[in-house]
N, C-alpha and C positions, 0 to 999 in steps of 0.2 A: 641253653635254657628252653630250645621248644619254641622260641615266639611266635614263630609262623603258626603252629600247630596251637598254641595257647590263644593265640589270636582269632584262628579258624573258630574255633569251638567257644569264647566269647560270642563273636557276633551272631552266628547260631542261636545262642542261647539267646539274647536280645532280639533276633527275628520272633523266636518263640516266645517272648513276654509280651511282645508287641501285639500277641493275638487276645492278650487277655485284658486290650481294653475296649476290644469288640459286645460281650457281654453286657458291660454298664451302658454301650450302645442301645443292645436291644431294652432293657429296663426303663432307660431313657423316652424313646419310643411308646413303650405300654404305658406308660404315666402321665406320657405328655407333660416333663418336666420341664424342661428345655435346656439342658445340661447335656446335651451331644456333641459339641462343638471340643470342649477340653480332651475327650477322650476320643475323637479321631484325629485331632490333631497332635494328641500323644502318640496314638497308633502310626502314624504316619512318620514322624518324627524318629521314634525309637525304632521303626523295619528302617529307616536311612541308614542310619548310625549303623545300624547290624548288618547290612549289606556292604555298607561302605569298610568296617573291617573284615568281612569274609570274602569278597569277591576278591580282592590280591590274591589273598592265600586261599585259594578255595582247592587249591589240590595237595595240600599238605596234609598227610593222614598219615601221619607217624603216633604211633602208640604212647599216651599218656604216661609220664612216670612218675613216682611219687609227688617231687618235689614240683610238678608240673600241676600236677591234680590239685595242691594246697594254695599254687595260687592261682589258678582259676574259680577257685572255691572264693576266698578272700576277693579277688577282685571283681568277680559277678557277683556278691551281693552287698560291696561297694557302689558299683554302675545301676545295678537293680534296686540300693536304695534312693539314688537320687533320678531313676528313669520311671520309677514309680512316684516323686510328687511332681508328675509335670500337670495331670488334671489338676493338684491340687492348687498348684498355680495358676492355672490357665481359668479355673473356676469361676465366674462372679459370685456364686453363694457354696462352701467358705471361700472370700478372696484373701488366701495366704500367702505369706512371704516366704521366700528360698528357704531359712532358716525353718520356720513351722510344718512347712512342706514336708522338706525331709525328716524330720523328727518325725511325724504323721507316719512319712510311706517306710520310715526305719521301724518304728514301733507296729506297724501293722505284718511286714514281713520277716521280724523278728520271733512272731505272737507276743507282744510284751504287752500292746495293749495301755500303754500310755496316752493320753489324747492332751492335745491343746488348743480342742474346737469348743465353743462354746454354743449350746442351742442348737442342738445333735436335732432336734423333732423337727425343727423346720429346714434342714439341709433336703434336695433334692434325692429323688430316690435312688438315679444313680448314682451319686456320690456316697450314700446311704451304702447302695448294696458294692461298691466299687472295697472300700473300707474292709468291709468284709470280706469279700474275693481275700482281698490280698491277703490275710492274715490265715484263709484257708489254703491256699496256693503254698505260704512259707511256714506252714504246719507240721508240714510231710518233706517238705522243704524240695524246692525245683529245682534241685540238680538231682537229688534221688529221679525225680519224673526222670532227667535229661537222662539218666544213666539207661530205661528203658527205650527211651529213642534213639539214642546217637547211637548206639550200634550198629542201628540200621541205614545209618551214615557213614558208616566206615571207623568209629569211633570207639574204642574199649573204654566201660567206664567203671573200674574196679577202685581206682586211684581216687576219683570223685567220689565215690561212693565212700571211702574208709575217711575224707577230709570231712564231709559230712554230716555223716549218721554218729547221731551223741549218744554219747556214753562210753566207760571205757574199756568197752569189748568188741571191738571194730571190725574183726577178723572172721568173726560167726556170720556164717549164710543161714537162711534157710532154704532155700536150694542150690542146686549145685552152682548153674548158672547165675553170675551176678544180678545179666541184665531179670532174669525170672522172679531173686528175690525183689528187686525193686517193682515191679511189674505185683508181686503178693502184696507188699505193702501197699502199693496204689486200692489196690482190690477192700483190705482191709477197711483202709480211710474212706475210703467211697460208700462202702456201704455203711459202718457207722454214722458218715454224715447222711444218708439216708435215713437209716431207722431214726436218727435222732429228732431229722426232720420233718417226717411224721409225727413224733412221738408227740412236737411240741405242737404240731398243729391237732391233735387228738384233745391236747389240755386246754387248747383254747386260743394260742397264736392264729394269727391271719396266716396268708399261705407266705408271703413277703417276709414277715417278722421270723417265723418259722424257718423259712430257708438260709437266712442271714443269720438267725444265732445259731443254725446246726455249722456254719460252717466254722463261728468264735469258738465254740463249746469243742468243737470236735479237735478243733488247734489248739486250743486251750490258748486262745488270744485275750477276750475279755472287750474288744470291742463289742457295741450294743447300738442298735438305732434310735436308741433314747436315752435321753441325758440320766436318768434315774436307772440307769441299768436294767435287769432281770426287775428291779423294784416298783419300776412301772408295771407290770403286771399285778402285780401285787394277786399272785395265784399260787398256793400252798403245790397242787399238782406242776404246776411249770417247772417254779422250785426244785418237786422230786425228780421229775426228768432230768433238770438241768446235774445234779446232783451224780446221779446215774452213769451220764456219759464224761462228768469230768472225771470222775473216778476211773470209767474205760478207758479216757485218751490218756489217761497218766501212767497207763501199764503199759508196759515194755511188749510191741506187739510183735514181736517174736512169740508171744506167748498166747496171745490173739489167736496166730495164724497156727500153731503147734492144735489148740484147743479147737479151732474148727476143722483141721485135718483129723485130728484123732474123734472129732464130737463127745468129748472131755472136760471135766474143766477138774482133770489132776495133773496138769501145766499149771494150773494158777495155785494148788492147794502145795506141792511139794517144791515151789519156788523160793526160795529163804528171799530174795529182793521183795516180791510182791509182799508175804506176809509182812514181811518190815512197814515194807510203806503201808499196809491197811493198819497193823499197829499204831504208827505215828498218827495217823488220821484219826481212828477212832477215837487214841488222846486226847489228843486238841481240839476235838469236837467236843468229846466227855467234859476235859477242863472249861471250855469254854460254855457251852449250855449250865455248867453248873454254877460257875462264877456269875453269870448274870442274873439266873437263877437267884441266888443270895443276894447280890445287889440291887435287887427290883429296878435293874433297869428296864423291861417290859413286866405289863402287870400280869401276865397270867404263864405257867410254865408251860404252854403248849408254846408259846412265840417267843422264848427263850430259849426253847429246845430246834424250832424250824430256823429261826435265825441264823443260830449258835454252829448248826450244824453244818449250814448253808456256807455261811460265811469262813470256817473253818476249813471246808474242802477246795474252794471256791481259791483261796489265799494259801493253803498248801499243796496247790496242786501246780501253781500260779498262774492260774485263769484270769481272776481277776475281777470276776462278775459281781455288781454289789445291790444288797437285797437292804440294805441300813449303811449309814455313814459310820463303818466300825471304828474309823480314826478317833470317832470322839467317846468310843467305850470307856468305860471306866479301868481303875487300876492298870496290871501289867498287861490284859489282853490285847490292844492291839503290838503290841513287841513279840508278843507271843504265837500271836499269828504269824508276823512278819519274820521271825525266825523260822516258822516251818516250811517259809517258802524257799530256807534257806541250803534242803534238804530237796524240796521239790519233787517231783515224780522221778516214775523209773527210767532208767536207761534204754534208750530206743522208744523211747513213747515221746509225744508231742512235747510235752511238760520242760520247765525250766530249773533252775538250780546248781546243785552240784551232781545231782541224783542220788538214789537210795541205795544203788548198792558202793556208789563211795563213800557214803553214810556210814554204810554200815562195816564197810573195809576199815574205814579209819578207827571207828568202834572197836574191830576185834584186835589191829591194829592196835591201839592204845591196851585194851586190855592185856594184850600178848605182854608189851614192856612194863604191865607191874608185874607181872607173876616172873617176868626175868630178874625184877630188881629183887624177888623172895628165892629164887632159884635161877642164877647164871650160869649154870652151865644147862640150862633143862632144853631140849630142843620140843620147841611148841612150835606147830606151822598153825598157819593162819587158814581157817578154812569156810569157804561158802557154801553150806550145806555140806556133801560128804566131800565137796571138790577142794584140795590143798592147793592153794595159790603160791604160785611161784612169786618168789623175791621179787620179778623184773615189775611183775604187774601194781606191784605194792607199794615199791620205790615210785613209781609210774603218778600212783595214785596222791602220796605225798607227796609229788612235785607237783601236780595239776594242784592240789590244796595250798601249796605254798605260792606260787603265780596266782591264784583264784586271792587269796589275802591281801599280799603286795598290791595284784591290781586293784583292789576294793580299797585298801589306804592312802592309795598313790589320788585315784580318782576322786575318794571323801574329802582329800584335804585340796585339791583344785578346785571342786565344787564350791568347798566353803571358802575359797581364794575368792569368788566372783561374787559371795555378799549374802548367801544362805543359811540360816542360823542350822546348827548342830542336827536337829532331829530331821529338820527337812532336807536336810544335806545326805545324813545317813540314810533316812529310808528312801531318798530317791535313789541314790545308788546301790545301795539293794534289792529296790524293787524293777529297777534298767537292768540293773547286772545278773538278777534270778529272770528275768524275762516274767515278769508278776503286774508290775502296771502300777495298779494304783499304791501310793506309798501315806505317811503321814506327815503333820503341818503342812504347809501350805501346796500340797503335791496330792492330798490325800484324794481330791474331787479333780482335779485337772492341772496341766503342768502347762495353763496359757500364761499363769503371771510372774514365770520365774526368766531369767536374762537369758539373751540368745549363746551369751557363752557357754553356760550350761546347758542349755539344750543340745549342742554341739559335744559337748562332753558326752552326755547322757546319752546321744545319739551314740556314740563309739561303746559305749558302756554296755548298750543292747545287741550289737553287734558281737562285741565279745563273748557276750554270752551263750550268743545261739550257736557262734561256732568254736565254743568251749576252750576258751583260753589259746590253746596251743595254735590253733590253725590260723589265729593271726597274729600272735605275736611270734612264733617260729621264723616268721616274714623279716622280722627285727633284728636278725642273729645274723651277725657275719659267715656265719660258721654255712648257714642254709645256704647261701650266694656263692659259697666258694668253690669251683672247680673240681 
């Protein structure tokens, strides 16, 4: 099974997390918080750990193989979620327990954006922008990073790369070289969280607040340095920005990188995924401005319309940003939001769910078997745009929908085993399991006052998510282990 070479390329990976709690150092510093002390004492702790398993095996450089890549995948951001709440431990302001902790640094490196802090404005600035780090680090997700390092290690990382990258089209480069495409992706996300973070210091963010939510917005995390989210601002332009690049980060950046290679944007126009998903959004922005609209829940329809539309992208995209306490809207809308988180963004973009072109596979999928039940003998292929999907990818996709279900029933009715009434039960677990965040009942504003066993659940539930069902429950199967 590799373990020397699984082992190697772990503690690697942990020498390189350990650098990324140098940063809430310097922040530290410029603020004069006094919150330095958690995070070189992480830093220090976690380069131990990672030397302590790389140096044994430090000359094992045997080539990665599938079954190898899945679980180093699985087990670094296991190790990576609980090597990231050690500040959160070590803290005096939040001072949290093992259990919150990792919930915290799961939800942050997940981008799910869960929180169980209370009185987000007066936490220190490093621990403030630390939050954010992470949630911008597990965006793009840090083994793609490691794929464009370890190469130059002696390391092939095609294997990590396919355990990784969601959605389920795993095999598509955009350039020939793996380490290059990961290397284009880096490029992409960095400079969106650039423009973004200008963008928001043009509308009126400070340079702090600005750099911290371009790097939420650009993961489509949903953490915010204030308890009131995006709401504290209370700035129609912030808003639009915000709006802008969740929309960008939820697009499949294969499509990004096609469109600034060709300086195009008929990559994005002739994409049957992209238009789906701008469809479903427009919807439920349309349904949702109009519904409040009629039910004068705000009095005038400009703030019906900015809310409506905010909060509809915001929750379908599942960022998570919140501009109004939507859990308490009226009628079917917050379900209905919470449904479209259920679809999520596209494949290969930051975004959570099942994604849009499973969405929409299952869609023609389903429609295929009524026109069979009207004509059985008719051969209908199933197609994405003019491209006819083969059987494998279809079966493929009905199996991730049938494990994505199972695991969401299995996990609803443990949740409500530990004492969580029905709705807070379901949309926490919808909202951990789409990587969305904030859920409804008593989860809608923060998950500090629900039992540590749930959180522990919740915790696995966010993990599943990001690494899309298979790559860690495969781990589960005799069948993986066996010779």
């Amino acid at each position: 099974m590799q373990r020397s070479t699984i082992q190697r390329i772990v503690g690697l990976l942990l020498m390189l997390f350990s650098i990324s709690m140098l940063p809430p150092v310097a922040v530290g510093l410029i603020y004069g918080d006094g919150a330095i002390y958690p995070f070189l004492a992480a830093f220090t702790w976690i380069l131990i750990i990672g030397l302590l398993l790389w140096f044994p095996v430090r000359r094992a450089k045997r080539e990665v193989r599938l079954r190898g890549g899945f679980i180093i995948v699985a087990v670094f951001w296991i190790v990576l979620g609980l090597s990231g709440s050690l500040p959160f431990m070590l803290a005096e302001s939040p001072h949290m327990s093992l259990t919150d902790s990792v919930f915290e640094s799961v939800s942050a490196l997940t981008t799910t954006g869960a929180t169980v802090i209370i009185g987000i404005d007066d936490l220190p600035h490093s621990i403030l922008f630390y939050r954010q780090q992470l949630q911008w680090m597990g965006g793009m997700g840090i083994i793609v990073l490691a794929v464009a390092i370890l190469p130059m290690l002696g390391i092939g990382g095609l294997q990590l790369y396919r355990a990784e990258t969601p959605g389920p089209m795993k095999n598509s480069k955009l350039t020939p070289r793996i380490t290059e495409t990961a290397k284009a992706l880096w490029y992409i996300y960095l400079g969106l969280t650039v423009s973004c973070a200008i963008a928001y210091w043009l509308a009126g963010m400070d340079g702090f607040d600005a750099i911290s939510h371009s790097f939420s917005t650009i993961a489509i995390g949903g953490f915010s340095t204030h308890d009131a989210s995006m709401g504290y601002f209370d700035s129609i332009a912030i808003e639009l920005v915000a709006v802008i690049f969740m929309l960008l980060a939820g697009v499949n950046f294969a499509l990004h990188f096609l469109a600034w290679r060709g300086f195009s944007l008929k990559p994005y126009l002739h994409d049957p995924e992209f238009r789906t998903y701008f469809l479903v959004l427009s919807a439920s922005s349309l349904i949702t401005c109009s519904y409040l609209y009629l039910t004068n829940t705000f009095d005038t329809a400009i703030e019906a319309l900015h809310y409506g539309i905010f909060q509809a992208v915001s929750i379908g995209t599942t960022s998570g940003f919140t501009t109004a306490d939507y859990y308490t809207w009226p009628g079917f809308l917050p379900v209905l939001l919470l449904f479209t988180s259920f679809i999520g963004g596209c494949a290969g973009s930051t975004g959570g769910g099942l994604k849009v072109i499973r969405f929409l596979m299952l869609v023609k999928q389903g429609v295929r078997e009524i026109f069979r039940l009207i004509h059985p003998n008719a051969q209908i292929p199933v197609k994405i745009g003019d491209k006819k999907l083969p059987e494998n990818t279809i079966n493929a996709v009905w199996g991730f929908f049938a494990l994505y279900v199972a695991s969401f029933a299995i996990m609803l009715l443990l949740v409500m085993m530990t004492g969580l009434d029905q709705i807070t039960a379901f949309s926490a677990v919808a909202a951990c399991l789409n990587n969305l965040g904030p859920g409804l009942g008593d989860v809608g504003a923060h998950y500090n006052n629900i039992n540590s066993a749930t959180k522990w659940i919740l915790s696995f539930a966010m993990l599943l998510g990001r690494l899309e069902i298979f790559t860690l429950l495969v781990l589960l199967t005799p069948a993986f282990w066996r010779k």
